[in-house]
N, C-alpha and C positions, 0 to 999 in steps of 0.2 A: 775699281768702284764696286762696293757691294750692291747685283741689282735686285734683292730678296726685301723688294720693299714694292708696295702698291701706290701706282699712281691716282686712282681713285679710292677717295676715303669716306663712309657714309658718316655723319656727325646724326646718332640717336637720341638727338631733342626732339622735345614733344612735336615738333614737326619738321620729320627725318630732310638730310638732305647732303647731297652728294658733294665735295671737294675734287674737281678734275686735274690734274697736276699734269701740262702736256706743253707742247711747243705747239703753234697755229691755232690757238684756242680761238682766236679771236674773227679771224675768217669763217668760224663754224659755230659759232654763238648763237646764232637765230635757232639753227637745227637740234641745238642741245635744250637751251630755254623751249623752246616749243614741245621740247617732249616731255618736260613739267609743268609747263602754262599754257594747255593747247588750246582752252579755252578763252583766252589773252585776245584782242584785238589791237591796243595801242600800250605804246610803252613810251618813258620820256628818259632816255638817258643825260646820267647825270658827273660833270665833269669837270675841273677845275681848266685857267687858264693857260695853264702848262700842258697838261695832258690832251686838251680838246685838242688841239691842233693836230697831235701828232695818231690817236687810235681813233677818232669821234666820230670820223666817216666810215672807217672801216666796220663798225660795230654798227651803223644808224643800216647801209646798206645789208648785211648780214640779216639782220632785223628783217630788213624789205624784202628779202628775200625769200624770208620764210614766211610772211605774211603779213606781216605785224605793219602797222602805220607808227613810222618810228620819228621822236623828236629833241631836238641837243637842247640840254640847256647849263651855259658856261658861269658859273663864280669864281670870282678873284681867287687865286691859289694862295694860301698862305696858311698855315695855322693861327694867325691875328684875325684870319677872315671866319673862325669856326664859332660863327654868332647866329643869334637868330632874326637878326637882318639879313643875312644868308639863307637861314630858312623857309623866310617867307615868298622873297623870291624864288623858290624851289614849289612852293605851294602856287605859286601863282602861277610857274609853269606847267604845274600838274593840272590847275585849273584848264589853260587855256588850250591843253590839250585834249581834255576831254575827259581826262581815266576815271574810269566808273572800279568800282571795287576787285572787278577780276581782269583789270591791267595793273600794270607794274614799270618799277622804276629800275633804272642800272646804275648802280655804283661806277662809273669807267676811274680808276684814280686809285689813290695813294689811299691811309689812313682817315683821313682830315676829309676826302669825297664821302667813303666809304660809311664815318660815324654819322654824318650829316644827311646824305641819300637816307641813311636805314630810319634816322627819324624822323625823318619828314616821311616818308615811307609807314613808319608806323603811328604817325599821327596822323594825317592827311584822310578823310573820310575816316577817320578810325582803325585806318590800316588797310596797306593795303600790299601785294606782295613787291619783294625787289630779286635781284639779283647784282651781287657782288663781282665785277670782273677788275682785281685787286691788280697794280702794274708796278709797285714796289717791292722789293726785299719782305721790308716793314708789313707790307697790309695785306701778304700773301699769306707770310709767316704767324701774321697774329690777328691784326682786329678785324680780317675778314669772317675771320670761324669766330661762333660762339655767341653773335646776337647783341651785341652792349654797340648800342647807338650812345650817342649825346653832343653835344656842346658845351663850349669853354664859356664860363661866366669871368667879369676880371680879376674876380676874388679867387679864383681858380678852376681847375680842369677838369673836363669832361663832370659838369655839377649838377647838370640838365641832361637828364635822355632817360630810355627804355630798353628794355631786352625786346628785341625782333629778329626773330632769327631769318637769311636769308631762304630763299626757296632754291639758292644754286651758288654753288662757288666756284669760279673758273680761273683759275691761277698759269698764265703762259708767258714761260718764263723769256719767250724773246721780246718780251715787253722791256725786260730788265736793260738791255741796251741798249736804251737812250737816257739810264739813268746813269748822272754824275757820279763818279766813284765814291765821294764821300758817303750818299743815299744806297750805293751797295751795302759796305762799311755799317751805315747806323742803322740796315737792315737786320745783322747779326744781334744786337744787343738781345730781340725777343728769342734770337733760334738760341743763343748762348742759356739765356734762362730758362726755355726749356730744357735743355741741356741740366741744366744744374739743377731744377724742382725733382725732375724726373728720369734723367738716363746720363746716369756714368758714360753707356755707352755714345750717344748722341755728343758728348760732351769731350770727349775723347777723342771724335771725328773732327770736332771741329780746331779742337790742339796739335792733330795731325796734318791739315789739310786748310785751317783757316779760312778765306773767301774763296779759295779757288772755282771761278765759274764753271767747272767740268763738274762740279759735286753739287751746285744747287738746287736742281730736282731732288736728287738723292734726301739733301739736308731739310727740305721745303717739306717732304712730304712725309718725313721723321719727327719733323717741329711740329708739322699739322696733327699728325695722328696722335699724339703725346695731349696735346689742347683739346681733340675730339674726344679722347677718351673722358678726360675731366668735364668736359662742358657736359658729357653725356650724366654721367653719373651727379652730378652738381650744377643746374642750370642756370637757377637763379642765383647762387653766391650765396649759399646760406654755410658754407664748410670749405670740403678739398678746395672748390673754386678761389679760394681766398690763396693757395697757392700761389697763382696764377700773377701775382701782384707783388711777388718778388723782387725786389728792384724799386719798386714802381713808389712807394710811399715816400721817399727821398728822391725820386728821379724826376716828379710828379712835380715835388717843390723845389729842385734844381730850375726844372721849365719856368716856373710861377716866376722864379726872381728873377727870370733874365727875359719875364716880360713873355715868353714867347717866342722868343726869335735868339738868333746866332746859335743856339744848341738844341742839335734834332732830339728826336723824342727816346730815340735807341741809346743813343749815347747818353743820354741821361740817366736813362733806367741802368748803360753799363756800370756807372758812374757809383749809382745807386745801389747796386748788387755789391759792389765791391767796397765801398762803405759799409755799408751793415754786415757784411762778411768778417770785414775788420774787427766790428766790433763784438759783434758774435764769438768769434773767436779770442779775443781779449777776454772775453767772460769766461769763455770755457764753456762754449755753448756746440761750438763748432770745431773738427778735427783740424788739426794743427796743420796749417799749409794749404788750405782752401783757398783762402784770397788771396796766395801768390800763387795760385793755379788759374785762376780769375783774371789778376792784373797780367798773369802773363798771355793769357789766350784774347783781353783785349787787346793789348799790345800786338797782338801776331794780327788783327783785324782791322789795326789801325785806325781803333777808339781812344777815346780820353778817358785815362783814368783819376781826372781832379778835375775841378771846377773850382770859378773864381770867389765865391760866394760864402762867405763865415759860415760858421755851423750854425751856430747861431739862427743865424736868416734863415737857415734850409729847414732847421725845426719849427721854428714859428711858420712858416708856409706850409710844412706838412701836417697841423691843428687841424685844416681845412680838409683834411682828407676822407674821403667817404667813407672807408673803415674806420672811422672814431666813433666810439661809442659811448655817450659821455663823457668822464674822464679819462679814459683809456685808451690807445688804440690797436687795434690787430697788427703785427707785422709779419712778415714773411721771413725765418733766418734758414741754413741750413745745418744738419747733424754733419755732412759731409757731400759730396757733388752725388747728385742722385737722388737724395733724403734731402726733404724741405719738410718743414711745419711751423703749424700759425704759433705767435707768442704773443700773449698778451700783456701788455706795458702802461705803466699810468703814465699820462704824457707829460706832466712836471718829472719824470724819468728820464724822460727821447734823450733829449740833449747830451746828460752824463751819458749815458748806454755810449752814447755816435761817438763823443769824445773821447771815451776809451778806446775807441780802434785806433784812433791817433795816437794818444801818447801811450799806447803799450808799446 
């Protein structure tokens, strides 16, 4: 294992903040949060019905310990539940615990905790701070850094929300074992794409070494730094940031047609990546042998690389996509693993462009 890489990574958004990448984070969460929000008296941790059980106390005590008057409040787990009936019961328990503008909320959870906490978080009195303590693959490697809260409307994903960046991110990774292996698995999708926006090398590692838990710090904090760099330079998504989303326009509307459920969000975007990879390179956009460098490193991670769903359907779902620009939309292709950049496409286009990676 190469160990030339830093466990602590500062993300320089307009309000700086640290990514800790350790084992036992979570025993020492009061002590770390408090040396960012020392001014903090209550906090409501925030945590699905799967996770509460198993970190909820350990973090609520942690909390107590450093001072803080700490309080659980659990929502149904599910990405079907990332509504804003979800929400408001998160406002209500921020209410009835008290938080005035310089308390704060915790993410404890997955993705789907994480977008949800950060908005209620940043809408709740107008904002107020949270901290992210990410216990997936998924929400370590990607939507804990970089500030994009929201919620799913049924029209489609994440359609509702705001940039909020956290004030702490605590990523430990013995959280990861008591995730089901497939939630290893469709953790990889985000680290694989960072891999391919931005580092041959990254990308390389993971063709080499695939899930192997001995390398996930390693991977975690190479995925992270890759996203901090971007998120720094590009906060809002007005450019690079569009990178980022690789995958994600096709993977986005994979989710949409299958409702939400049976296909996590990694393996969709794999899914996604390797689709428009396809077709990319059918164009001659893309060097030759990319996306069976793709299908093969999902394959080694033990992702899907197809889904049940015409093309058809996946384009008309991807219309919805929040990079359309009237009749256009922004896509993410690559020149080759390493080099990504935005294309822009009229979307009476999408369809033929996707279909070409088929039948080339």
């Amino acid at each position: 294992m190469n160990l030339s890489y830093s466990k602590t990574i500062r993300v320089n958004a307009g309000k700086p903040y640290d990514v800790i990448i350790e084992r036992g984070l979570l025993a020492r969460c009061g002590t770390l949060i408090n040396q960012v929000l020392p001014k903090a008296e209550r906090a409501v941790i925030i945590s699905d019905s799967n996770v509460a059980p198993l970190y909820a106390d350990a973090v609520k005590i942690s909390l107590e310990q450093a001072g803080y008057t700490a309080f659980v409040h659990v929502f149904p787990a599910g990405e079907e539940n990332k509504r804003l009936t979800a929400i408001e019961g998160m406002y209500a328990a921020m209410a009835a615990a008290g938080l005035s503008r310089t308390d704060f909320a915790v993410a404890l959870g997955g993705g789907v905790t994480g977008d949800m906490c950060g908005f209620a978080a940043a809408t709740y009195l107008r904002g107020i701070p949270f901290v992210q303590i990410p216990t997936t693959v998924l929400s370590q490697n990607d939507s804990s850094v970089g500030g994009k809260t929201g919620i799913d409307l049924t029209c489609g994903k994440n359609l509702v929300g705001s940039f909020h960046q956290p004030c702490l991110v605590l990523a430990d990774a013995d959280t990861l074992a008591t995730l089901p292996p497939r939630y290893i698995t469709d953790g990889f999708g985000e680290i694989i794409k960072h891999g391919c926006i931005k580092s041959a090398e990254l990308f390389a590692l993971i063709e080499a070494h695939g899930t192997a838990t001995d390398m996930i710090e390693e991977l975690t904090a190479r995925s992270i730094a890759i996203k901090a760099g971007v998120v720094e330079r590009d906060e809002r998504e007005s450019g690079e940031r569009m990178l980022l989303n690789f995958g994600h326009t096709l993977g986005h509307a994979i989710e949409k047609c299958a409702g939400f459920t049976g296909i996590a969000h990694g393996e969709a975007v794999g899914v996604g990546m390797l689709m428009m990879t396809r077709a990319s390179e059918a164009a001659g956009m893309t060097e030759p042998g990319t996306a069976a460098r793709i299908e093969a490193v999902l394959t080694k991670c033990s992702m899907p690389t197809a889904c049940d769903f015409s093309l058809a359907d996946i384009c008309e779902a991807a219309m919805l996509d929040k990079k359309r620009r009237g009749d256009s939309l922004n896509i993410v292709l690559l020149s080759a693993i390493g080099d990504s950049f935005v294309y822009k496409i009229p979307c009476a286009e999408l369809l033929d462009f996707v279909r070409g990676g088929v039948t080339a």
